[in-house]
C-alpha positions in Angstrom: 41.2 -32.2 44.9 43.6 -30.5 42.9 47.2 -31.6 41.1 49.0 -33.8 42.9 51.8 -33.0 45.3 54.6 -33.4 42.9 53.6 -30.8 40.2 53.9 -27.2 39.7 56.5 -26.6 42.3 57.5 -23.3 41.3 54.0 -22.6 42.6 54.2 -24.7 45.5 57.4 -23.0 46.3 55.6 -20.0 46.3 53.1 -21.0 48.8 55.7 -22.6 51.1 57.6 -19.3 51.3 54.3 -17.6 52.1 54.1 -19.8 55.0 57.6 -19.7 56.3 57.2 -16.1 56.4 53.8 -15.3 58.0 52.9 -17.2 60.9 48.9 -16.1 61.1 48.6 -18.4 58.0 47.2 -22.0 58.6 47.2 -22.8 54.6 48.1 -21.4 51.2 45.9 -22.2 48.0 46.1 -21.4 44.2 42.5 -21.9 43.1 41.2 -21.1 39.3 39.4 -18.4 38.4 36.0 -20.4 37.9 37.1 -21.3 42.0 38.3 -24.9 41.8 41.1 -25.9 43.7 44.4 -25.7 42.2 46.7 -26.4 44.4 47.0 -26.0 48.1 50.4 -26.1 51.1 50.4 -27.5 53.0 49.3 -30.5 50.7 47.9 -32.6 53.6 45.2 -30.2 53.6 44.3 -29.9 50.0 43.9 -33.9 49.5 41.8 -34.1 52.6 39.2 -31.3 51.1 35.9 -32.2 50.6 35.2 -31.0 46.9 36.8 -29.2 44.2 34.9 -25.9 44.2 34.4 -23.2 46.7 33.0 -20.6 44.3 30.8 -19.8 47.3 33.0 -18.8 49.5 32.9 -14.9 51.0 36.0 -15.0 50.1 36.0 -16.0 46.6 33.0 -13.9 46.1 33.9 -11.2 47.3 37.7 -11.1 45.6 35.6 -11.0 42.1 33.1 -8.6 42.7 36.1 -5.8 44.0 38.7 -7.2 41.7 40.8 -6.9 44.7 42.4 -8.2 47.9 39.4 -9.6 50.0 39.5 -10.2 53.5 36.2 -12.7 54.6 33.9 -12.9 57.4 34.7 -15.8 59.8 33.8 -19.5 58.4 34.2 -22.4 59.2 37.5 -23.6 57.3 37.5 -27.2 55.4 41.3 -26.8 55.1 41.9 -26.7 59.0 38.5 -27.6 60.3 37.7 -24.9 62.5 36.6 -21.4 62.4 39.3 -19.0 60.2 39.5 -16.3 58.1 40.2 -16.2 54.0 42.2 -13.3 52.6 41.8 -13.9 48.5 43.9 -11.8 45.9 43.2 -12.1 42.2 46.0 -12.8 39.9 45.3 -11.0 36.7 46.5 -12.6 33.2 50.0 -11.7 32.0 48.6 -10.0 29.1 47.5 -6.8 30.3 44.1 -7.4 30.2 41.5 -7.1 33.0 41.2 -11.1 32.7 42.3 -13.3 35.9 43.9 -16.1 35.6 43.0 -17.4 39.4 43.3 -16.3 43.0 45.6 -16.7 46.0 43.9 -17.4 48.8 45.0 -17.7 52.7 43.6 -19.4 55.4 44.1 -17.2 58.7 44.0 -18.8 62.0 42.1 -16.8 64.5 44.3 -17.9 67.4 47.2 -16.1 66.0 45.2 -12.8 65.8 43.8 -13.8 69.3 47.2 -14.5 70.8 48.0 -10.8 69.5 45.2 -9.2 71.3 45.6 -11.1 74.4 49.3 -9.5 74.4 48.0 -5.8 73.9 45.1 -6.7 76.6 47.8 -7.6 79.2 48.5 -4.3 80.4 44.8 -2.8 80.8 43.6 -5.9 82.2 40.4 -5.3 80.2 38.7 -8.1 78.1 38.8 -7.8 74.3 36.8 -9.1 71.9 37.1 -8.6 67.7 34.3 -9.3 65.3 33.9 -9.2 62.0 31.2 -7.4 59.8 28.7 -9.9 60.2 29.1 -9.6 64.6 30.6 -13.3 64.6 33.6 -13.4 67.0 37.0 -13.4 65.2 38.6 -13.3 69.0 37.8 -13.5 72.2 40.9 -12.4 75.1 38.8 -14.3 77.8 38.5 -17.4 75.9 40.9 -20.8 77.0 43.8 -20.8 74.7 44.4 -24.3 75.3 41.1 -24.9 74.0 40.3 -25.4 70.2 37.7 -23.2 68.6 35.2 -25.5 67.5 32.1 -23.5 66.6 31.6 -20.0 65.3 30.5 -17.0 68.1 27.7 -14.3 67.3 27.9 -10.8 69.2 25.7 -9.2 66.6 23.2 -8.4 69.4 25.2 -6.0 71.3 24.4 -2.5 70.8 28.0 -2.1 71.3 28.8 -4.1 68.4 26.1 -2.5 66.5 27.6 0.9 67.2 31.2 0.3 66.3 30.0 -1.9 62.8 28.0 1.7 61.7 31.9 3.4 61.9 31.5 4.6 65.7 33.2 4.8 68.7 32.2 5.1 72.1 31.5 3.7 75.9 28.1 2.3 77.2 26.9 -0.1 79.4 25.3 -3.5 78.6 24.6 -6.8 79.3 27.2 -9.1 78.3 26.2 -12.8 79.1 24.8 -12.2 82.7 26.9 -8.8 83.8 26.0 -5.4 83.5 30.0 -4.3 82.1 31.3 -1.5 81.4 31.8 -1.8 77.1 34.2 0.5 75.3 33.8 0.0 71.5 35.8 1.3 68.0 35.6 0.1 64.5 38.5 -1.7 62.6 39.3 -1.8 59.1 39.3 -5.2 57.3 39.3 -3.9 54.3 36.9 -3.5 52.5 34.8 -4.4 55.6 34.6 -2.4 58.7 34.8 -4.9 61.6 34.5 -4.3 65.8 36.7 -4.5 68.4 35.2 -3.7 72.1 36.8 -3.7 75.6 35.4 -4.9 78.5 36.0 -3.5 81.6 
């Protein structure tokens, strides 16, 4: 599933460095440009993959249709083995040309960006959830963090939801498992996706 753990280590440097540095990253991977795995850090998770090619991930997909840093819908990772996000950046030849020669790709854990919102949530006392473009949860402030997340979350229902992925903000009141709650609700920018953040009071 890739070169073995021994080669390339400029590029394996590369990847390690990217880890050390941001702690919302579960892996690193170098893939070609065709979408094979290249190379991947930490290497216990590229030998344990379960193919070579993920040419249909959002992530890859979407990285060569904007010819541009791509941030993914949620998915369910085979790198970490849970839900997570992919952010892929081509990496255009050194010639000049419009040609890429692969993609960087990052594997975002969603209890980091969780663990973020459950921080900014402490004050208002107000539950937060974030989902991404397609309504699937990305977090959840309400949800056990001593819990892994096993299984991917749809809120694509809510009119809330709906509101905020459509670029709006506002307050109504809805149903949200068996409460009538109070729901305010925002878009964010995942670029190039607009995703939805909501507060529940």
């Amino acid at each position: 599933m890739g070169i073995p753990e021994d080669a390339d280590v400029e590029k394996r440097a590369v990847a390690q460095e990217i880890l050390a540095q941001n702690g919302d990253f579960a892996s690193i991977f170098f893939l070609t440009a065709e979408g094979d795995v290249y190379m991947g850090e930490p290497f216990d998770q590229q030998k344990q993959l379960p193919r070579l090619n993920y040419g249909d991930r959002d992530w890859y997909r979407g990285a060569v249709s904007t010819k541009d840093a791509y941030v993914s819908s949620v998915f369910m990772s085979a790198a970490i083995n849970k839900p997570a996000i992919g952010i892929a950046v081509p990496v255009y030849a050194k010639d000049g040309s419009e040609s890429v020669s692969g993609y960087w790709v990052a594997i975002v854990k969603l209890e980091e960006i969780e663990k973020s919102l459950r921080q900014s949530a402490m004050d208002s006392g107000s539950r937060v959830i974030l989902v991404d473009h397609n309504g699937i949860q990305v977090a959840d402030t309400l949800r056990d963090p001593s819990t892994d997340m096993t299984e991917l979350r749809s809120y694509s229902g809510l009119a809330s939801v709906e509101q905020a992925l459509s670029g709006k903000s506002g307050h109504l009141r809805e149903i949200i498992g068996d409460e009538l709650v109070d729901v305010h609700y925002a878009p964010a920018q995942a670029y190039p996706h607009t995703w939805a953040i909501i507060l529940i009071d």
